[in-house]
C-alpha positions as CSV (number, residue, x, y, z in Angstrom):
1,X,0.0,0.0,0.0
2,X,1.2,3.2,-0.9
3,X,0.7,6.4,1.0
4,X,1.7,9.7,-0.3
5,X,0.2,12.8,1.7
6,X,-1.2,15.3,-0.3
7,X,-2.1,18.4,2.0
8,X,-2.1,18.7,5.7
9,X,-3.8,21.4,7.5
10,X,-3.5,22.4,11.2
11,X,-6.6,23.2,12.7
12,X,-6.7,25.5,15.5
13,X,-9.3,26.7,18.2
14,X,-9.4,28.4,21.5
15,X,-10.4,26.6,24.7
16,X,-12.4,30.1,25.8
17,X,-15.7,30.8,23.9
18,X,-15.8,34.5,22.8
19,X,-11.5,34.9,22.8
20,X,-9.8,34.9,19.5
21,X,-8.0,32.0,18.4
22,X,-4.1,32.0,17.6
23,X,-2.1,29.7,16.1
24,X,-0.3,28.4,19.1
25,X,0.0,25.4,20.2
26,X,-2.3,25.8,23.3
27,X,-5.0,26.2,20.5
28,X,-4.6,23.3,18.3
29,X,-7.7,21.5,17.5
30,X,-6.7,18.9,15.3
31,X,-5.5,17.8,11.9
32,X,-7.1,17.4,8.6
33,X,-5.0,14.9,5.6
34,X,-5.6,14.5,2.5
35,X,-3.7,11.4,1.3
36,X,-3.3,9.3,-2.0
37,X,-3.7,6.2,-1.1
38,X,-3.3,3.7,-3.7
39,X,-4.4,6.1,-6.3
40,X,-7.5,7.6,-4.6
41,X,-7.5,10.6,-2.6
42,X,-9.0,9.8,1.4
43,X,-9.5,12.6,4.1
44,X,-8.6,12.2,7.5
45,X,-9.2,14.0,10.6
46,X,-6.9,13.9,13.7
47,X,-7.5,15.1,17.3
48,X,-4.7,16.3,19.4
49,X,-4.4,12.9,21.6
50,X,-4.1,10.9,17.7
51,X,-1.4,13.0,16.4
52,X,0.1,15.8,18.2
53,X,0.8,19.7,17.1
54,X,4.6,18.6,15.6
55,X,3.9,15.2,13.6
56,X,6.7,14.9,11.3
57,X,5.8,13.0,7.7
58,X,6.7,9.9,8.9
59,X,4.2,10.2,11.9
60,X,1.3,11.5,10.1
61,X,1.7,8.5,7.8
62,X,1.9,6.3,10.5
63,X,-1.3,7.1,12.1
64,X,-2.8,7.1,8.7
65,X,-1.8,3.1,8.7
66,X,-3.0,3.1,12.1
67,X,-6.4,4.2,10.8
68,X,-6.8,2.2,7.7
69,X,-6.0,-0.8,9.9
């Protein structure tokens, strides 16, 4: 199985309702990945506990095999 990651995007929100959000990494929210897998594009959506604010490429594609599995 091939993966090759396409786009990632860090997602970001702050804990207090009503306060602008930053992109720190007190305010990260998740992770959204769009990989080719095998030919056809799949989107994937991490929380902070699945993959944390610094995944490296190797990591994201890790817990993408850890999802497919």
């Amino acid at each position: 199985m091939s993966i090759n990651i396409k786009s990632s995007v860090i997602q970001f929100r702050n804990p207090q309702i009503g306060q602008p959000t930053r992109a720190v990494v007190e305010h990260y929210y998740g992770r959204r990945v769009i990989a080719g897998i095998d030919g056809t594009d799949q989107t994937f959506k991490f929380v902070p506990s699945e993959l944390h604010f610094e995944a490296t490429e190797e990591e994201i594609i890790m817990a993408i095999n850890l999802k497919i599995n």
